[in-house]
Residue, then its C-alpha position, 0 to 999 in steps of 0.5 A: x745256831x743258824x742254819x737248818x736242823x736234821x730231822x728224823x726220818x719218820x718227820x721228813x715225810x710228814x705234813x708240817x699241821x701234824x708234826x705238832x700233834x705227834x709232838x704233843x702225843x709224844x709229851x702226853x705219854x711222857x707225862x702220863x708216865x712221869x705220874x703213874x711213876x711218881x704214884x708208884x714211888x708215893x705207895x711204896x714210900x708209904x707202904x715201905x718207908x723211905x730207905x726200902x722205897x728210895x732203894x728200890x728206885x735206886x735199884x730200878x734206875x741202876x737197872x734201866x742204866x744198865x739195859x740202855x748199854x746193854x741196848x745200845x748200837x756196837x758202834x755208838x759213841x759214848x759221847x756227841x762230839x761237836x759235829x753230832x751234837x746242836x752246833x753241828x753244821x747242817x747235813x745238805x738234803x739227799x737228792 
């Protein structure tokens, strides 16, 4: 995996001492959603038991799929061939 990395646009511009904190704000809302979901899963197992709880996560999922296609750019592919994935050669830098 040599050669250099693409990077998002918003981090081109940015000092490298504050990429790691947009990072580490980045992760902390990501856990912080991670447990008010597994708090939510956890009352509605409780209040409902198991199959009415595991269902109703089944169905959420089965929607959130379903709104990230519906979401999803005309012409994206369904799946990163070689040249858009972690092996990709590295993109020269705009002038």
């Amino acid at each position: 995996m040599g050669g250099r990395r693409r990077r998002s646009a918003r981090a081109r511009g940015r000092p490298e001492r504050h990429r790691g904190a947009g990072l580490a704000l980045v992760q902390t809302g990501q856990a912080l959603a991670r447990f008010a979901a597994s708090l939510g899963f956890g009352a509605a197992w409780t209040f409902w038991g198991a199959r009415p709880a595991l269902a109703v996560a089944a169905a959420l999922l089965a929607g959130a799929v379903l709104l990230c296609v519906r979401l999803r750019p005309a012409g994206a592919a369904l799946d990163a061939g070689p040249e858009e994935g972690p092996d990709a050669e590295p993109v020269a830098a705009a002038p």
